[in-house]
N, C-alpha and C positions, 0 to 999 in steps of 0.2 A: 360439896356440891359445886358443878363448873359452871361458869358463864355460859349465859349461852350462846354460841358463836354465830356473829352475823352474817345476814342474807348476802351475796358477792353485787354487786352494784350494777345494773345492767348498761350503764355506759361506761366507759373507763375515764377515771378522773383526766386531767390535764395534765403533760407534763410526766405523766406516769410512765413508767420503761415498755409497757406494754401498747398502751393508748396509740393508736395509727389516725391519719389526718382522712375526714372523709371523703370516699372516693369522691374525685370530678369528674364528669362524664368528658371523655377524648372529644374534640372535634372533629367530626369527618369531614377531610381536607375535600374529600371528593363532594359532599352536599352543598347545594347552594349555586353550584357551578352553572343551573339550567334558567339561560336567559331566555325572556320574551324577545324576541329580534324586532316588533313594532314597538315596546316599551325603552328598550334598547337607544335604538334612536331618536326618541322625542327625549329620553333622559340624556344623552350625550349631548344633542345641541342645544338642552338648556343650559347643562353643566358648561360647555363650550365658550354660550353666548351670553349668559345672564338674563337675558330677558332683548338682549341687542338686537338681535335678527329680528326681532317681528317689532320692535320701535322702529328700526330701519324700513322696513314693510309699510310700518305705518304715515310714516313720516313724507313718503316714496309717493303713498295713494293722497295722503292727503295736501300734495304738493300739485299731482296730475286733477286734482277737483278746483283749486285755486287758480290751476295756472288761467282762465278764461276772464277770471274776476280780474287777476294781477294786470292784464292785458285788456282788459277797458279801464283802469285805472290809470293806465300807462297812456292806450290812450287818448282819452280826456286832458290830458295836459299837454296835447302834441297839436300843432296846426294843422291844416288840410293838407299842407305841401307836403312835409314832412308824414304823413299817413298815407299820403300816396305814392309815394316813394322810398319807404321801407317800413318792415314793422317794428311792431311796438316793442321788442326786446332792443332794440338798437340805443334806446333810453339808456341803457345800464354804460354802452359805452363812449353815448355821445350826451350826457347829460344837459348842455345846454339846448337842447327842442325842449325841455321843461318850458311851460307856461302856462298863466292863469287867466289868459284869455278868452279862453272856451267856457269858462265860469263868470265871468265878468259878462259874456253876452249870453250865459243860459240867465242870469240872474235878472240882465234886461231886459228879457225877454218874458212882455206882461203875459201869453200866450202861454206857454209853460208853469209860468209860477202861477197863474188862475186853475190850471189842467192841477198843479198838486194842492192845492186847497180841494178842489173838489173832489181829488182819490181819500185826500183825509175826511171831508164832510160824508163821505158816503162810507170810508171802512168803521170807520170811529161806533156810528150809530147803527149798521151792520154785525157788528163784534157784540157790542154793550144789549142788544137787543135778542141774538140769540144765547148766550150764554145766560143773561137772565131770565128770558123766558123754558130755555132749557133746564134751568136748573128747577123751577118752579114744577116744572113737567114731570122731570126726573125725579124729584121727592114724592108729584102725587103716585107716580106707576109705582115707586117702589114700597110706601110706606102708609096709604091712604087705601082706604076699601070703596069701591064705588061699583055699581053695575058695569058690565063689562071691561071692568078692569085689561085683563088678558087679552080679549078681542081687539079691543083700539091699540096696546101695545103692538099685535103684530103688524095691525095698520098702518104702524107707525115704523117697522122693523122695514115691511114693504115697503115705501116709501125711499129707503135707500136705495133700490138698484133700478128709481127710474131715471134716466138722465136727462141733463140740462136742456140737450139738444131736441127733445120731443116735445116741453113744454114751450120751448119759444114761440113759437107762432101763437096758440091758444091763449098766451097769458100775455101775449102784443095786443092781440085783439081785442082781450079782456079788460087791459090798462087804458086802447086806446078807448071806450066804451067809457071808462071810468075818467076819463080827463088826467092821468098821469102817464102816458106815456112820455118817451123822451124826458124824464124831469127827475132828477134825484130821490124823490121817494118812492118812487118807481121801482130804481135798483137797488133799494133800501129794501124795501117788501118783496125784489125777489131773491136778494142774498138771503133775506130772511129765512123764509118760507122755505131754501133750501138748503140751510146750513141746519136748519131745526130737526129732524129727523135723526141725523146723527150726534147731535146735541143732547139730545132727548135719551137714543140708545144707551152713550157712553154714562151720561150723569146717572141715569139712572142703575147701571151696571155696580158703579162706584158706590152709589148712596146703600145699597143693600149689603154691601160688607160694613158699613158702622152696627156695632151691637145694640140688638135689641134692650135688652137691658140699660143703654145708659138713656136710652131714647124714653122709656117706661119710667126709669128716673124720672128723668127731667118734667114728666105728664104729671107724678106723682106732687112733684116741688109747687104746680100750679102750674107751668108752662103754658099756653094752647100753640097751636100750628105756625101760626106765624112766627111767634119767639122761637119756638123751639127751629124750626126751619131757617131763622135770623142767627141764633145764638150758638144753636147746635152741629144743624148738617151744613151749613157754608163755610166754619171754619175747619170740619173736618174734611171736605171735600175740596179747599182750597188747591190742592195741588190738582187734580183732575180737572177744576174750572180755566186754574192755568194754561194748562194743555189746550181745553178746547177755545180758550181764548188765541193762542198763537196760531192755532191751526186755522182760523175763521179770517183771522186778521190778514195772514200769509195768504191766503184764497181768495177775499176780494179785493187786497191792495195787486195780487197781479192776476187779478180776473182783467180778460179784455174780449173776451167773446159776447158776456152780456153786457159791458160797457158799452160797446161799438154799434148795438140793438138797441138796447132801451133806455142809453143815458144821452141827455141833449148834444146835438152835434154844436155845436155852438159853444159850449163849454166843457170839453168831454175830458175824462180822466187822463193819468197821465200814461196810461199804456197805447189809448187810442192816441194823445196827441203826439207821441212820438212816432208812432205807425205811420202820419198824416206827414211827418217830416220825411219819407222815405219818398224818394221819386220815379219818373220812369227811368231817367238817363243818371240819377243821381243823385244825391243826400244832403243833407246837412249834418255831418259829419261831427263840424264843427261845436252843433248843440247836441245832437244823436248821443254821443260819448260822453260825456257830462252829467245829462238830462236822464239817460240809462243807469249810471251810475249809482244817481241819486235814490234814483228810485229801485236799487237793488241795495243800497244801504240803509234805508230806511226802517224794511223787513228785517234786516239782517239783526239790527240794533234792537231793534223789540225780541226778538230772538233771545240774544245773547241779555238784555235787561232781566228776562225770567227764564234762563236756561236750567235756574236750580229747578223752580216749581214744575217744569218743564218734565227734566228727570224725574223728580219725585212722581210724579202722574203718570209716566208712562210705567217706572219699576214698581208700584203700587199694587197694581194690578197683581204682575207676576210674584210680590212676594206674597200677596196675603193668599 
């Protein structure tokens, strides 16, 4: 009786005389060939440039934004003679008009240095006032039930597109009526009163992206409103408070329209008291450049002090 003879193996062993290598598909030299002619070019001069050309771009604009700051820099350390007599790029190659003169008599000058205590007395408690009272606003619209919830919200939406310029007169009249016109809490209550509105909008915008659930937590733990609004929603809403803090701060430290209305002539901030150095035939140049300075580095510095929190509050929005 024979064996019986096995099945033929339906691949060919390895190595066998017969076993062929499997096909690979040819490339077609002609495929691939069909370029986008717009993708084309943004791909060539990155490949080109690395990323160079638009640093250079950037470097370019953000030199033509400086160049006005670098030239009252320039000159504030330059005397009258010398400012009337060339400008202020001449510094670079006549170094010696450098002086600290023009600082030595803004510093002595009790007139200026009263005008910036009182832009910080009034932005300080301006800033701290609507950011806190916004923020309080901003939790009840977003997170609290009360009768007309949505009503007063748009009240409140409205309230953004009346401008400055309509309520001066009625709210002069109002103040003088009340014994605060001209007087620092004055322009306290009405940076106030119109920074609030869009205090109110933004906080409240931000507060409704924290989850509900961690919020019913924390009710759950014992929490009530205040802790929870202390413990919960300020530190997550820290970066959006940020924001609206530099934007309030930047608004009534170079407010000078309601300054020059309803803050005392006799002691007035520092955007009016430098306006008051401007003359008909001529300036005081001397303190102008200086005293300008100051008070455009001041903003700058709080600025750049929470420029992270800054960021974080404005990309917030966009990522969540």
């Amino acid at each position: 009786m024979s064996a019986p003879t096995p099945a033929p193996s339906a691949e060919p062993q390895a190595g066998s005389a017969g076993a062929r290598p499997a096909a690979t598909p040819t490339p077609d030299p002609k495929a691939g060939t069909a370029r986008d002619p717009r993708r084309t070019l943004g791909s060539r001069l990155t490949a080109l440039t690395g990323g160079t050309l638009v640093r250079v771009v950037l470097v370019v604009i953000a030199l033509f934004w400086l160049m006005p700051a670098a030239g009252l820099l320039g000159s504030s350390f330059r005397d009258s003679a010398d400012i009337a007599s060339s400008g202020w790029w001449t510094v670079f190659t006549d170094p010696g008009q450098l002086t600290v003169a023009n600082y030595d008599a803004l510093f002595a000058n009790d007139a200026i240095i009263d005008s910036l205590w009182v832009t910080v007395g009034i932005t300080v408690p301006s800033t701290a006032l609507v950011v806190l009272l916004g923020s309080l606003a901003g939790y009840a619209f977003a997170w609290l039930d009360f009768p007309g919830r949505d009503w007063w919200f748009l009240v409140v939406v409205g309230l953004l597109v009346v401008p400055v310029q309509v309520a001066l007169i009625p709210v002069a009249k109002l103040f003088n009526t009340l014994g605060i016109f001209e007087t620092a809490p004055g322009v306290i209550l009405f940076h106030t009163a119109f920074g609030l509105p869009f205090a109110v909008f933004l906080l409240r915008n931000f507060f409704l992206e924290i989850p509900r659930e961690l919020l019913e937590a924390a009710r759950l733990d014992g929490a009530g409103e205040i802790r929870l609004f202390t413990r919960v929603v300020l530190p997550l809403g820290g970066p959006a408070i940020a924001s609206l803090g530099i934007f309030q701060f930047l608004w009534v430290w170079n407010d000078m329209l309601v300054a020059l209305i309803f803050a005392d002539s006799g002691s007035p901030p520092i955007t009016v008291a430098l306006q008051q150095q401007v003359r008909q035939f001529g300036n005081n140049i001397d303190v102008l450049a200086p005293g300008a300075f100051i008070s455009m580095v001041i903003p700058l510095a709080v600025f750049f002090a929470f420029q992270r929190q800054f960021v974080s509050g404005v990309m917030a929005g966009a990522v969540k």
